[in-house]
MARMI-250675 format. One line per 5 residues: number of its first residue (from 1); for each residue x, y, z of C-alpha. Coordinates in Angstrom, 1 decimal. Example, Ala and Ser with C-alpha at 12.3 -4.5 7.8 and 13.67 -1.06 7.14 Angstrom:
1> 12.3/-4.5/7.8; 13.7/-1.1/7.1
% end
This chain:
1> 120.5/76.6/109.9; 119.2/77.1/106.5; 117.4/80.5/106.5; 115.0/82.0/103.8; 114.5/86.1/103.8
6> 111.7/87.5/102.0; 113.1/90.4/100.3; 116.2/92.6/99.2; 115.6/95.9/100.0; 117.2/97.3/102.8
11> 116.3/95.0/106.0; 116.5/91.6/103.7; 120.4/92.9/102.6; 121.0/94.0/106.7; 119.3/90.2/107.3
16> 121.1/88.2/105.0; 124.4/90.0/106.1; 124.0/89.1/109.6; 122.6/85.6/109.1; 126.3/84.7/106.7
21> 128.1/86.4/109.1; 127.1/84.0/111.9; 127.8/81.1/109.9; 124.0/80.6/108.7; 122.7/79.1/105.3
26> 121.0/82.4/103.7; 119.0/82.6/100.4; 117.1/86.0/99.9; 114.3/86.6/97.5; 113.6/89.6/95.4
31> 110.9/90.5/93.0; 113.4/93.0/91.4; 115.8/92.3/89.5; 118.4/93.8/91.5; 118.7/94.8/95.4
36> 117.5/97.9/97.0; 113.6/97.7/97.0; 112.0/101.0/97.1; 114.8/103.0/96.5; 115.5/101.5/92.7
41> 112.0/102.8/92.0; 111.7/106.0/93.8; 109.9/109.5/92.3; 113.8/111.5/91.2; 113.0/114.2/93.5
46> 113.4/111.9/96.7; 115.8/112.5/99.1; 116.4/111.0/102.5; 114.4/112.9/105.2; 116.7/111.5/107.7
51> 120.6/112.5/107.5; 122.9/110.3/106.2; 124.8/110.0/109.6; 121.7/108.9/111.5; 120.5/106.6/108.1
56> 123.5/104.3/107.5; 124.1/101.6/108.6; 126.9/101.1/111.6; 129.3/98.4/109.4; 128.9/100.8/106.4
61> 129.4/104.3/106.8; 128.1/106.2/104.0; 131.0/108.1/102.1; 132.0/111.5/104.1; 132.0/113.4/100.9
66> 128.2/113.0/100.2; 126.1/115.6/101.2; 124.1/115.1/104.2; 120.3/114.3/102.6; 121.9/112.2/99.6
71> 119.0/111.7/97.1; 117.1/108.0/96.6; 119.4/107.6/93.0; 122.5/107.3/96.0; 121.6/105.3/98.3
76> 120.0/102.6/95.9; 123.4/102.4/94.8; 124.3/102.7/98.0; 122.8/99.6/98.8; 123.8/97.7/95.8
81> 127.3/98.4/97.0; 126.6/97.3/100.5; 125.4/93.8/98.8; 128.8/93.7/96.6; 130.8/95.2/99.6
86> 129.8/91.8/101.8; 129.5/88.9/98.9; 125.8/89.0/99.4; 124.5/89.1/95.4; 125.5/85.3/95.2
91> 122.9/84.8/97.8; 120.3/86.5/96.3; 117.8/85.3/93.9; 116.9/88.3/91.7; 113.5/88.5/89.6
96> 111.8/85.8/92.2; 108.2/86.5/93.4; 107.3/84.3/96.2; 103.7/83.3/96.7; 103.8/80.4/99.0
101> 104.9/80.3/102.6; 103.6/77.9/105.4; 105.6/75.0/107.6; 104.0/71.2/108.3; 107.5/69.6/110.2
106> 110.1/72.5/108.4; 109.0/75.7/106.3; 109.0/75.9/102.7; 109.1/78.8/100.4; 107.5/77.8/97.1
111> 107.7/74.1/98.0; 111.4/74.6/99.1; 112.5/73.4/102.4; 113.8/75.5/105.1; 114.4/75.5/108.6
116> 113.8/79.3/109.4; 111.9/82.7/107.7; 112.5/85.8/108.2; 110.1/88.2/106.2; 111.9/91.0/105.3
121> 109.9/92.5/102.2; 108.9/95.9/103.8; 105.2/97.8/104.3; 105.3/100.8/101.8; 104.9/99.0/98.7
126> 101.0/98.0/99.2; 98.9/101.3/98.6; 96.1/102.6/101.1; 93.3/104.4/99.3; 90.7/106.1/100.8
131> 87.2/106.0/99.6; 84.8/109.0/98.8; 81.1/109.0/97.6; 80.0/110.4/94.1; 82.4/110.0/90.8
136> 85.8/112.0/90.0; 85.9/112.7/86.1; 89.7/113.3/86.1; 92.8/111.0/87.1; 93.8/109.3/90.1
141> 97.0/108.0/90.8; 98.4/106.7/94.1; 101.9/108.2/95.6; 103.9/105.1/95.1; 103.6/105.6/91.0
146> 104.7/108.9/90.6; 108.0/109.3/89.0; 108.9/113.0/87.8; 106.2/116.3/87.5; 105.7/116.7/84.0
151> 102.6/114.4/85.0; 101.5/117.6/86.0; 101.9/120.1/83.0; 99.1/122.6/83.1; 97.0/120.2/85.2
156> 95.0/121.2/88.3; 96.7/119.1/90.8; 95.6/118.1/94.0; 97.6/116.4/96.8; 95.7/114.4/99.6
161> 98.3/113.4/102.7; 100.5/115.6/105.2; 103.1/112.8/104.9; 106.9/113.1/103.1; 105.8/112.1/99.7
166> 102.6/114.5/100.1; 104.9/117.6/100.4; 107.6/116.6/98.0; 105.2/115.9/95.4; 103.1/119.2/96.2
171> 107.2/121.0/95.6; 107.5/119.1/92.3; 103.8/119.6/91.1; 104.4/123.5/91.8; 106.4/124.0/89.4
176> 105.0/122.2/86.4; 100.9/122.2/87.1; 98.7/125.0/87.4; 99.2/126.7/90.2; 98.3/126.8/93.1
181> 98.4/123.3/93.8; 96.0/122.2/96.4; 97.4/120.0/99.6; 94.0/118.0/101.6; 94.7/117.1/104.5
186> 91.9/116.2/107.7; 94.7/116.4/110.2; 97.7/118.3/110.5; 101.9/117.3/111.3; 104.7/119.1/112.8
191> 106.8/120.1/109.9; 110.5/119.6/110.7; 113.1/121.2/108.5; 116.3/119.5/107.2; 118.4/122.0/109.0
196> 117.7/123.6/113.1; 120.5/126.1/114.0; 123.2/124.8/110.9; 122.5/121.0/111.7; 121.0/118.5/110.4
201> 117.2/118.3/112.4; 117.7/114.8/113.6; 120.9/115.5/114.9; 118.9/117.2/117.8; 116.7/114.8/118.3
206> 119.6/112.2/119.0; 121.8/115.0/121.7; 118.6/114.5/123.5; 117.7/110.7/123.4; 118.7/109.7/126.7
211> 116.0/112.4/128.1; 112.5/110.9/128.6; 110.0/111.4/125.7; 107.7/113.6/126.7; 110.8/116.2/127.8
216> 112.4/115.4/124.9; 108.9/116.3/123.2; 108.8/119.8/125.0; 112.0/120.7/124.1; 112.0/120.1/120.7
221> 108.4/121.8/119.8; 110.1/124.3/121.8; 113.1/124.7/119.1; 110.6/123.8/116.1; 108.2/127.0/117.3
226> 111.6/129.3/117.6; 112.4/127.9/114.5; 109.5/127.9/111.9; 106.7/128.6/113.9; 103.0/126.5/113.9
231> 101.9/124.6/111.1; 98.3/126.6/111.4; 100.5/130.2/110.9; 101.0/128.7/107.1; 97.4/127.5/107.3
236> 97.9/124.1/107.5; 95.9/122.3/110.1; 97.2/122.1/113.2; 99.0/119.0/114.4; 96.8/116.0/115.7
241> 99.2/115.2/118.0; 102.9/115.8/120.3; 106.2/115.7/118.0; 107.6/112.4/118.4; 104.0/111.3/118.8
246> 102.6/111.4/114.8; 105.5/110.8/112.6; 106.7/114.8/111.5; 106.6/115.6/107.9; 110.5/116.3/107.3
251> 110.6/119.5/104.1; 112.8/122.5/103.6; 110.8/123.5/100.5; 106.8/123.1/101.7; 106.9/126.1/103.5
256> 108.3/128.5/101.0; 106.1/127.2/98.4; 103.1/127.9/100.7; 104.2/131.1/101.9; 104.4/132.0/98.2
261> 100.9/131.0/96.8; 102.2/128.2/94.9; 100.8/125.7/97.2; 97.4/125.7/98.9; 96.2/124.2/101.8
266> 92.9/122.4/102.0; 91.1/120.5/104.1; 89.9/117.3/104.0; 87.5/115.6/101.2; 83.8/114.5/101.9
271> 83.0/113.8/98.0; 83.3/114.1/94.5; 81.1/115.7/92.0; 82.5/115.0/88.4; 85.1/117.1/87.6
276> 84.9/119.0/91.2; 86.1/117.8/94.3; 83.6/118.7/97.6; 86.1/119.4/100.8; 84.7/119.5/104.6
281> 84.3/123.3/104.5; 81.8/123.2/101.9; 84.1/125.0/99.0; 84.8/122.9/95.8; 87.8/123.1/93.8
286> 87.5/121.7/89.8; 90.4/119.4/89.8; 92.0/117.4/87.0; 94.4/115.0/88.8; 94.2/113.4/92.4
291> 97.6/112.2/93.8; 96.6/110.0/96.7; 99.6/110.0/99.3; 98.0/108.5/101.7; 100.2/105.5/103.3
296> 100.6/102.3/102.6; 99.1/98.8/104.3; 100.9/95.8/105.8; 100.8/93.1/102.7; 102.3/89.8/103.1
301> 100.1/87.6/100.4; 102.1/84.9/100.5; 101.7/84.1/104.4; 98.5/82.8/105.7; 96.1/83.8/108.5
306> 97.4/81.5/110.5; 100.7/83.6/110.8; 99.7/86.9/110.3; 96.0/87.1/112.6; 93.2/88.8/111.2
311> 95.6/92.3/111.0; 99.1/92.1/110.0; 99.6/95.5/111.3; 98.7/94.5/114.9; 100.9/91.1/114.4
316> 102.4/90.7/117.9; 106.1/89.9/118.0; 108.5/89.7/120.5; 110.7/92.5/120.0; 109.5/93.4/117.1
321> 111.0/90.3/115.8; 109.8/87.0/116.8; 106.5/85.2/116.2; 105.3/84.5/119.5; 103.7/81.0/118.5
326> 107.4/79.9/116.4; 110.3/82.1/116.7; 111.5/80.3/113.2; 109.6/82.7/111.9; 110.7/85.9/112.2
331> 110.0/89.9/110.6; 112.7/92.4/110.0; 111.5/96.3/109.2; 107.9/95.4/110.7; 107.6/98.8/112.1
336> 107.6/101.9/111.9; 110.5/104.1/113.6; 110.9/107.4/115.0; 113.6/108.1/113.1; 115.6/106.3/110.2
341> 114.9/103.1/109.5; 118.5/101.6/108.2; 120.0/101.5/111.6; 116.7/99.8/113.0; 116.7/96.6/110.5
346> 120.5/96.2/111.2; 119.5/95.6/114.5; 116.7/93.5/114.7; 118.8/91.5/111.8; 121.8/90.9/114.1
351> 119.3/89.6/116.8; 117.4/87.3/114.2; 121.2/85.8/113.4; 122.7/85.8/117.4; 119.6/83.4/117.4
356> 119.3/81.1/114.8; 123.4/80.8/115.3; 122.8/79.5/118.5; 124.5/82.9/121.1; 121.3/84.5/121.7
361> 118.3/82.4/123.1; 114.8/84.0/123.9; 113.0/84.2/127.1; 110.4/81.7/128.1; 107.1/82.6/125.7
366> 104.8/83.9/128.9; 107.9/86.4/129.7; 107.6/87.4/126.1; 103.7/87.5/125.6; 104.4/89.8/129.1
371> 107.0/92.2/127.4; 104.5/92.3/123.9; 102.0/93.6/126.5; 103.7/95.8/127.7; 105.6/97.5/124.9
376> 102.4/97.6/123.7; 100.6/100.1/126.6; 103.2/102.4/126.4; 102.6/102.5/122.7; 99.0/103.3/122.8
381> 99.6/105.6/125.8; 102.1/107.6/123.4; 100.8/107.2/119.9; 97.1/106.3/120.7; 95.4/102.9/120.0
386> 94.4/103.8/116.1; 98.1/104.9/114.9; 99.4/101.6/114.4; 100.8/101.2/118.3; 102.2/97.3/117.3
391> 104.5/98.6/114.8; 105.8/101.9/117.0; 109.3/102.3/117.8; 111.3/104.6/119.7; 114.5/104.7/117.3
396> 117.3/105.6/120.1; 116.0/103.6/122.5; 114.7/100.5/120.4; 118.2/99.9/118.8; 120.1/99.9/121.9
401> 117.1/97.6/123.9; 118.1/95.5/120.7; 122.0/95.0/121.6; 121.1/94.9/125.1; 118.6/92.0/123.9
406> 121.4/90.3/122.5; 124.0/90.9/125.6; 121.1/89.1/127.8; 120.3/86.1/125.7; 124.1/85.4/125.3
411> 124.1/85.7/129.1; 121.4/83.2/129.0; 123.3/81.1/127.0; 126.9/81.1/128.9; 124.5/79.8/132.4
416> 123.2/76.5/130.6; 119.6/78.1/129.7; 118.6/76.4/125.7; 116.1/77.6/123.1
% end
């Protein structure tokens, strides 16, 4: 099999690993000029919001010196070193924007043949940007290019988005903009910080992933309340839905800058007036710069409709993975996880390879189209139909359906049953 991934970053290094170490013909392609997507462009204050024991991945620990939230500058070169570690830079053709992916008899990428794709280039690149009526005089700038606060120097900053980047950037604009900064936000987050009770917060989370969701749910709001308290007793909105339900906003810092003036909550935006920006209360704040942290959309220019459906977020795949019309075609990192997202693409990549090497074979396409349906009901039942239900996954339980996934279709394959 000669197999083209889409990408370098962190799921196209995890799918180009796997698909070498089963014996497959890989070639990866990567805008950047070198590996590690997102995280050889992050904003310096970034650090991983999941520890590093629940974030590497399982064939490469992460060194036991490093501390447990190691910051985006480490785990780039984290992931360069994963690339060197497993001869995968040979494979990899650095500073090569693709723009041309379809298959007649085989699939070509950029008019070059191959017999399998597997799109690997990530969903947070692509900005989503909301749209208000009347003008805004000042500066608007999306999330995704902010590098380091002196952006902010004696500016009036405000922050739209409860997300990660939302709150880190709020910290980072506290200390160099006119304070305080102002964070919009129409609906509210459980705020989770790095640390419950000397551990790291996810570390909970996993003692309790064999437990059923919505137990797991109680019990955890439970220790977050003991903890830190609600969201609303820092006057932040309260949360529009269950922890485990909307994706938790993971910050040590947030609070304390809110409890201390520095940071003010807001809520959300109905217009703009020149130089003032209108929120949903009726007050109006003069404002000089806008950060927009507001999530990213699913962008795959290079793929037609006839891959992707009229909404790449609501693509349905068999596991997450597959294409339900050609399994050749494949997505790894389509999704978002409850927790880290390292051990998730290591996953799905070492199904992608058990099947293109020829020790995994799928189920017949109605059982699949069955088990899409159905992943997908409990999905909306958990996260509701407009959060993005496709792309949800339960990160405990997802990666070990995944190697169970694997242990069945090899099962398939030792009783005679073919692709």
């Amino acid at each position: 099999m000669r197999v083209a991934v889409i990408g370098a970053g962190a799921a196209g290094l995890a799918t180009l690993k796997a698909l070498l170490d089963a014996g497959c013909e890989a070639v990866a392609y990567e805008r950047n000029q070198q590996p590690g997507g997102l995280w050889t462009e992050a904003y310096s204050s970034l650090h991983l919001n999941t520890s590093k024991g629940r974030t590497e991945f399982a064939e490469f620990p992460m060194p036991a010196d490093w501390p447990d939230y190691p910051s985006a500058a480490r785990i780039a070169g984290y992931l360069q070193q994963y690339a060197e570690e497993f001869g995968l830079t040979p494979h990899i053709r650095l500073g090569t924007e693709v723009t041309t992916i379809d298959k007649n008899e085989t699939w070509t990428v950029d008019s070059e043949p191959y017999d399998a794709v597997v799109i690997a280039n990530g969903h947070n690149w692509h900005p989503r940007l909301p749209d208000y009526p009347g003008t805004f005089d000042g500066t608007q700038m999306h999330a995704h290019d902010y590098r380091t606060p002196d952006v902010f120097t004696d500016k009036k900053v405000l922050i739209v988005g409860m997300g990660n980047s939302a709150m880190d950037i709020a910290v980072d604009a506290s200390y160099t903009a006119e304070t305080p900064v102002l964070l919009s936000a129409r609906h509210g987050v459980h705020i989770v910080p790095k640390y419950l009770f000397g551990r790291p917060a996810d570390a909970t989370g996993g003692a309790i992933a064999a437990l059923p969701w919505r137990l797991r749910q109680r019990l955890a709001e439970t220790l977050l309340r003991v903890a830190v308290g609600r969201p609303e007793n820092y006057g932040l909105p309260a949360p529009s839905g269950g922890l485990f339900q909307n994706h938790p906003t993971v910050s040590d810092t947030i609070l304390h800058r809110l409890t201390h003036g520095e940071v003010a909550p807001r809520p959300g935006i109905t217009r703009f007036d020149g130089a003032k920006v209108v929120f949903t209360d009726d007050t109006a704040e003069l404002v000089d710069v806008i950060v927009w942290a507001t999530g990213y959309r699913v962008h795959m220019p290079f793929l037609s409709q006839r891959w992707l459906g009229p909404d790449p977020e609501a693509l349905p795949l068999y596991q997450r993975v597959f294409h339900l019309d050609d399994p050749s075609l494949a997505f790894v990192g389509l999704m978002q996880s409850t927790g880290a997202a390292f051990p998730v693409v290591e996953a799905q990549a070492k199904l992608v390879a058990a099947y293109h090497s020829g020790s995994y074979v799928l189920p017949p396409q109605e059982e699949q189209r069955r088990a899409v349906d159905r992943a997908l009901r409990g999905a909306v039942d958990r996260w509701g139909a407009n959060a993005r239900p496709h792309m949800r996954v339960d990160f405990d339980r997802y990666v070990a359906d995944l190697n169970r996934e694997i242990a069945r279709g090899a099962t398939g394959i030792a009783r005679g049953v073919t692709r």
